[in-house]
C-alpha positions, 0 to 999 in steps of 0.5 A: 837112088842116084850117086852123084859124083863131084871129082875135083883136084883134092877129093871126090865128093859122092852124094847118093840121091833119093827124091831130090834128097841127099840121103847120105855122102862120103869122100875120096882123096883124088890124087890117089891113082885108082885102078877100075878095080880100086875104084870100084870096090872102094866106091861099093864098099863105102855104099855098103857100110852106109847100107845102101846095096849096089843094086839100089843106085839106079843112075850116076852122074858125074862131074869132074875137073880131073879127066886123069882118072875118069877111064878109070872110074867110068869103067869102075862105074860100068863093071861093078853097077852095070851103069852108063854113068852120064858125064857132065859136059857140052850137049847136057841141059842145064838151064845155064846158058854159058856166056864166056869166050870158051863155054867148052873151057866152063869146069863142071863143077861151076856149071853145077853150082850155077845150076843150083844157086840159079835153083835155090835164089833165082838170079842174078847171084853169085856162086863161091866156091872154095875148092883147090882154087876159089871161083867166083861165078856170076848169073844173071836174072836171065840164068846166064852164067856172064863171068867166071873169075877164078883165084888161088884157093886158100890152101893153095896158099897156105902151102906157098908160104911154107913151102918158099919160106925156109922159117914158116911151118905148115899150118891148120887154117883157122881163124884166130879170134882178132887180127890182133892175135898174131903174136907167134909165127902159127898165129901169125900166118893164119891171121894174114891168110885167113884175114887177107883171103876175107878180104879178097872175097869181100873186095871181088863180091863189091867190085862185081856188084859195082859193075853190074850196078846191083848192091842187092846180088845174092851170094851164095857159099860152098867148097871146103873153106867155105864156113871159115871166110863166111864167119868173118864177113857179111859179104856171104849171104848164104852157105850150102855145103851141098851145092854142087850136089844138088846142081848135079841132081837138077841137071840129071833130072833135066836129061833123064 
């Protein structure tokens, strides 16, 4: 088996791996500092209460966008599974080939999904996800990563308005049934937000494939948000929770 580990600014997804299946995942918060300790007994635990043995996880790999906390988890990784855990960056393969001015700038988690919508629908395509912030990146029939466009995530925004707004209250993001439900301040904020960030979506997939003169792009979903945009517009061709996940995976196996 093989724990994957995507760490981003919110939370840190953890994927265990059997023939290039995903048997089972669960999730940290990351802005909780951790010692290796911590880390570590927190991490085992969780396997155990899915029961799966430590002894049983024969490779790590991970992604992460927090350099922060990884002394502290990969010595987590080392001391409590006797493993080297392979760390996604510059000198790994990933059948991607990054076409930006500053490759080494690329998060890892982009570089996994990528990988993986490259994987599952061929190119060119365009893999979204909604995480802290909402990337938008796009590939090319020849598995060359060509732009990286980078937004506020939705709860990034949600947050603003509450927080520099004296009379707005922090809100659940959903979508309301019409654009014409708002008709109270909860209402209110969540039809402009979610309404607004469909909206955005759809204008950033057209203007893409515009430019590229290819109406015919795939798109491809993921990140936590995900699910509610993809319910209010037909600009989402697929979704796939997992896709990070699943990109890590790929790219252990190429390295392996």
């Amino acid at each position: 088996m093989i724990l994957a580990m995507d760490v981003g600014n919110t939370n840190i997804v953890l994927g265990i791996m059997k023939n290039d299946k995903l048997i089972t995942s669960f999730r940290l918060t990351t802005q909780m500092p951790r010692t290796s300790d911590e880390f570590g007994v927190t991490i085992t635990g969780m396997l155990q209460q899915k029961g799966i043995q430590v002894n049983e996880i024969k490779d790590v790999i991970i992604a992460s966008v927090v350099p922060d906390i990884m002394y502290s988890l990969t010595n987590s990784i080392k001391r409590y599974f006797n493993l080297k855990p392979m760390i996604v960056g510059p000198g790994l393969k990933t059948g991607i080939a990054i076409r930006t001015d500053n490759p080494r700038e690329m998060g890892a988690d982009r570089i996994a999904n990528c990988v993986a919508a490259y994987e599952k629908i061929g190119g060119p395509c365009i893999a979204i996800d909604f995480g802290t912030a909402t990337t938008y990146d796009v590939v090319n029939e020849k598995g060359e990563l060509i732009a990286a466009i980078t937004s506020p995530g939705i709860r990034i925004c949600a947050d603003a308005m509450w927080h520099r707004a004296a009379q707005l209250p922090p809100i659940e993001i959903k979508k309301t049934k019409s654009i014409l439900d708002a008709k109270n301040t909860i209402t209110s904020m969540q039809t402009g937000l979610v309404y607004g960030y469909i909206g955005q979506v759809e204008y950033i997939v057209k203007q893409i494939k515009k430019e590229l003169n290819d109406p015919d792009i795939k798109v491809i979903a993921t990140g936590g948000y995900a699910r509610i945009i993809q319910d209010g517009t037909d600009a989402i061709d697929y979704y796939d929770g997992l896709l990070t996940l699943k990109g890590l995976n790929i790219i252990y196996k190429k390295n392996r």
